[in-house]
N, CA, C and O of each residue as an XYZ file, in Angstrom:
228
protein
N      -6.217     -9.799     -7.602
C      -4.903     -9.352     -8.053
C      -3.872    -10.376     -7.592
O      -3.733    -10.747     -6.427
N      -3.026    -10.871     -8.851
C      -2.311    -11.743     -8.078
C      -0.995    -11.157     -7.201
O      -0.669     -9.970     -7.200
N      -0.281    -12.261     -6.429
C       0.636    -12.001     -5.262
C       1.543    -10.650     -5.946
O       1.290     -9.513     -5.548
N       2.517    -10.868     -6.910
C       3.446    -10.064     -7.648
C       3.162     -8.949     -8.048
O       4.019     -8.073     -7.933
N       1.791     -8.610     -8.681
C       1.664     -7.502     -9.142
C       0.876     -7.081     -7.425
O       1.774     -7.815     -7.012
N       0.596     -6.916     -6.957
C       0.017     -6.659     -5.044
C       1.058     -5.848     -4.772
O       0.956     -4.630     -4.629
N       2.498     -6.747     -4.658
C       3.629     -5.974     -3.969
C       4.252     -4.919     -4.999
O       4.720     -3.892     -4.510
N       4.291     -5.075     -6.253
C       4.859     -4.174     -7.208
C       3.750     -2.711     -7.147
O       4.116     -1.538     -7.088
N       2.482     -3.176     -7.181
C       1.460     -1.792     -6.902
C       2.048     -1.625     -5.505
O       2.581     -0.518     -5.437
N       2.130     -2.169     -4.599
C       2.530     -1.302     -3.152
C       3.841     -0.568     -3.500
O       4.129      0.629     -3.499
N       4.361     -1.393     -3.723
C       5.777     -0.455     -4.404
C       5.966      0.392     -5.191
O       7.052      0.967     -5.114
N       5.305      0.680     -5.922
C       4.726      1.869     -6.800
C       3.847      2.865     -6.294
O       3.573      3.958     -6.789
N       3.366      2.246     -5.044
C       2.142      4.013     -4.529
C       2.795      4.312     -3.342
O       2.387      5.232     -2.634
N       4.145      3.380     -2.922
C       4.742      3.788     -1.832
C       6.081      4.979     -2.351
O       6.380      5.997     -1.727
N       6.682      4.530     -3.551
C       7.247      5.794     -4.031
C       6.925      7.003     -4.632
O       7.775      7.893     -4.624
N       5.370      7.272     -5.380
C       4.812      7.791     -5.437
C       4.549      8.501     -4.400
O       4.791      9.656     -4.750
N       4.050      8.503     -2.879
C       4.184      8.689     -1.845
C       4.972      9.433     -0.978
O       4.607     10.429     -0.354
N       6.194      8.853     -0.961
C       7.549      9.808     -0.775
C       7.657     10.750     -1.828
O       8.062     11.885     -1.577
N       7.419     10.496     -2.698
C       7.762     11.622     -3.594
C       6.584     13.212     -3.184
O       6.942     14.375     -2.994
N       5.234     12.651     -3.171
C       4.396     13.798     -3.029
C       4.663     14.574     -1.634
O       4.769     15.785     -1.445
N       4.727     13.667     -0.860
C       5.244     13.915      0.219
C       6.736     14.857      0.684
O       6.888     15.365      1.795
N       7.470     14.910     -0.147
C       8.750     15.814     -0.490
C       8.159     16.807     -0.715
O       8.376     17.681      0.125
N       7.136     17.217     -1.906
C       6.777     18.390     -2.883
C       5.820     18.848     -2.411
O       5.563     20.022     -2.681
N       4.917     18.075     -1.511
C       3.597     19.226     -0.581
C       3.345     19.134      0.865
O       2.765     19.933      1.600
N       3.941     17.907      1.150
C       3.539     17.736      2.807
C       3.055     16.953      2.995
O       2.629     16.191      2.126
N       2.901     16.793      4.329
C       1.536     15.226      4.707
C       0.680     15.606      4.870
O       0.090     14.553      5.110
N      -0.431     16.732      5.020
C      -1.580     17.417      5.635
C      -2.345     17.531      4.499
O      -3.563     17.515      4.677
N      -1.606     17.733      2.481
C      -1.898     17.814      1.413
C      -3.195     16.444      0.955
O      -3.197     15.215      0.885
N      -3.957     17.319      0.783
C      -5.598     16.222      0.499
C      -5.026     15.059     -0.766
O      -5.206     13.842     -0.740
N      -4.469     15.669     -1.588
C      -4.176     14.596     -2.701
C      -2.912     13.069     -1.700
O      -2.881     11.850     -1.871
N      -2.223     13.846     -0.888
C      -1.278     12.774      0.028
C      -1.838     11.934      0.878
O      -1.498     10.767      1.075
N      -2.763     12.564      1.422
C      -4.150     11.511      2.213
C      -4.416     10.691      1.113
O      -3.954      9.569      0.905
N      -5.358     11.467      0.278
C      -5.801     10.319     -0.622
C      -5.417      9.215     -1.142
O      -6.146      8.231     -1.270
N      -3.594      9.326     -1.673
C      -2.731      8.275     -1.868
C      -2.722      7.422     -1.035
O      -3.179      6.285     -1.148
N      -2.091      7.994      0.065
C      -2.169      7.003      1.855
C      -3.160      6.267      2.089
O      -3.271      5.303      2.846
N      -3.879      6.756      1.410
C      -5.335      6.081      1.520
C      -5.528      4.572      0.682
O      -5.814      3.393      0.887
N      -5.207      5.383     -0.244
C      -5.224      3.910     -1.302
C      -3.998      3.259     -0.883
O      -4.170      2.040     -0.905
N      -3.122      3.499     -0.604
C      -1.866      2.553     -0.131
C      -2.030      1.852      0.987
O      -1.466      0.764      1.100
N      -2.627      2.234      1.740
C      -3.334      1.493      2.995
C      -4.308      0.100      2.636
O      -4.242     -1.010      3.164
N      -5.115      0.517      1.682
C      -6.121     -0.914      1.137
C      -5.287     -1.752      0.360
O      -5.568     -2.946      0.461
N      -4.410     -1.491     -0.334
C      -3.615     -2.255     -0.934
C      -2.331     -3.152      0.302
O      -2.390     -4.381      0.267
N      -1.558     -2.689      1.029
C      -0.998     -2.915      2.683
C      -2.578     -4.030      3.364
O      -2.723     -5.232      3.585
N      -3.088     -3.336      3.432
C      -4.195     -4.652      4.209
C      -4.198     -6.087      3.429
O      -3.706     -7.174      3.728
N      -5.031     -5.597      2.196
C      -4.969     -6.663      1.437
C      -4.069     -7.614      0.929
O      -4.394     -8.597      0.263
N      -2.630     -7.214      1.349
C      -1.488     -7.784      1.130
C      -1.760     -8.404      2.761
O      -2.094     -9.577      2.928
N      -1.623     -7.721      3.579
C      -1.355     -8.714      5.114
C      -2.661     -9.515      5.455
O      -2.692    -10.465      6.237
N      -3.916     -8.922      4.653
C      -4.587     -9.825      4.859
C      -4.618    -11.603      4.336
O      -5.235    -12.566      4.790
N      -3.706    -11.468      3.255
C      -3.288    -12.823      2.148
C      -2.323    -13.800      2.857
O      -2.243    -15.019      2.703
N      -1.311    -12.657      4.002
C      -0.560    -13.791      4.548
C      -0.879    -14.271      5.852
O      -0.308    -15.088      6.574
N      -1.963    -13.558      6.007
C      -2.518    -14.073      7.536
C      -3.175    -15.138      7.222
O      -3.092    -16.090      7.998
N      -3.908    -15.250      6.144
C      -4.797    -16.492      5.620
C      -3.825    -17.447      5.700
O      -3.777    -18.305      6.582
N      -3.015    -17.317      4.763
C      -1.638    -17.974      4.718
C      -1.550    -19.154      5.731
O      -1.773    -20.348      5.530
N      -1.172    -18.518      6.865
C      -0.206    -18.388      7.931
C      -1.582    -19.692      8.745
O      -1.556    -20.919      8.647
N      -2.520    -18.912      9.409
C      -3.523    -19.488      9.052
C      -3.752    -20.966      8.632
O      -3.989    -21.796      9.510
N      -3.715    -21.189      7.827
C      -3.879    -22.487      7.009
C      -2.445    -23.775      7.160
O      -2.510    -25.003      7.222
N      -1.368    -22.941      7.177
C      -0.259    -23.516      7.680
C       0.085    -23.563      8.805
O       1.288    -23.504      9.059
N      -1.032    -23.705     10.001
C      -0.668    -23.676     11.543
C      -1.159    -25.566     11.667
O      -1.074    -26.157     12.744
């Protein structure tokens, strides 16, 4: 997935997120599940700039 669409999906399951999170709670199995996937997407983003970072030391 390239860089742009990475942060636009994080940005999209992170408002998604707040939103479910308003309407059922945090304890709600479908809000885990999101968190869930928003979490692999968050890694895989910090994992890209650690490489990064990494390579430019």
């Amino acid at each position: 997935m390239e860089e742009e669409k990475l942060k636009l999906t994080i940005e999209q399951l992170r408002q998604q997120l707040c939103q479910m999170v308003k309407e059922k709670g945090f304890s709600d199995p479908s809000v885990v599940a999101l968190s869930q996937e928003l979490d692999i997407y968050i890694v895989e983003y910090q994992k890209r700039h650690t490489e990064v970072k990494t390579w430019n030391m």
